[in-house]
C-alpha positions as CSV (number, residue, x, y, z in Angstrom):
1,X,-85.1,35.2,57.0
2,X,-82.0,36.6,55.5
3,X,-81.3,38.7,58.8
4,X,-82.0,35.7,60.8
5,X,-78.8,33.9,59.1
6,X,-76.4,37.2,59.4
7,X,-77.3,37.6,62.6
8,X,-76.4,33.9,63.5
9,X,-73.6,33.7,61.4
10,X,-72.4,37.2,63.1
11,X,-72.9,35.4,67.0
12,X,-71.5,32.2,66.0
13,X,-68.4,34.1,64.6
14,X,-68.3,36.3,67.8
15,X,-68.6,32.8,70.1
16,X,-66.0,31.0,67.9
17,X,-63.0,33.9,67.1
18,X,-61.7,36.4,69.9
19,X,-61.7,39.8,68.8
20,X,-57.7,39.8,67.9
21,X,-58.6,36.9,65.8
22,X,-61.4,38.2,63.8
23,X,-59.6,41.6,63.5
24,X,-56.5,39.5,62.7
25,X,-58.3,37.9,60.0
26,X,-59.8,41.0,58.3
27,X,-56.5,42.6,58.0
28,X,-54.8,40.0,56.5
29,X,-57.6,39.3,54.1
30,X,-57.6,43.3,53.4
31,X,-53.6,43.0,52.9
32,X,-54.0,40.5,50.2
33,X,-56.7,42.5,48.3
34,X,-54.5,45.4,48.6
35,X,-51.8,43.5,46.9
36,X,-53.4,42.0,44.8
37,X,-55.3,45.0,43.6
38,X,-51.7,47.3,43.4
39,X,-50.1,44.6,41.4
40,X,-52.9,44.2,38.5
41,X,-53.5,48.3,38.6
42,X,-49.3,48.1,37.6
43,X,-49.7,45.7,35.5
44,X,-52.3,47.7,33.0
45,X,-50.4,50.9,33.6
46,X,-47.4,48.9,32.2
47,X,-49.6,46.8,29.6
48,X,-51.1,50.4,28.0
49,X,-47.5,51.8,27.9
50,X,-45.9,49.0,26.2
51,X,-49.1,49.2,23.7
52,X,-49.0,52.6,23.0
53,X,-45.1,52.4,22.2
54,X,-45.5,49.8,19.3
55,X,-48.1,51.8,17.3
């Protein structure tokens, strides 16, 4: 049953988004992950730093 759904949630996507659309949207939801992912990684690097200096 559960291939039944992907597989109609995969043909309704096709029928619905052009191909520069979906890839469109991967990408930009990969960009924001990316970011967003970079920008916490920084922010524990700098959290541990700041931590280790007051001990």
């Amino acid at each position: 049953m559960k291939k039944l759904s992907l597989y109609s949630i995969t043909i309704f996507s096709l029928l619905l988004l052009t191909s520069c659309e979906a890839v469109e949207t991967i990408f930009k939801a990969g960009m924001w992950w990316g970011i967003i992912l970079v920008v916490g990684v920084i922010a524990v690097i700098l959290w541990l730093f700041s931590r280790g200096k007051n001990s």
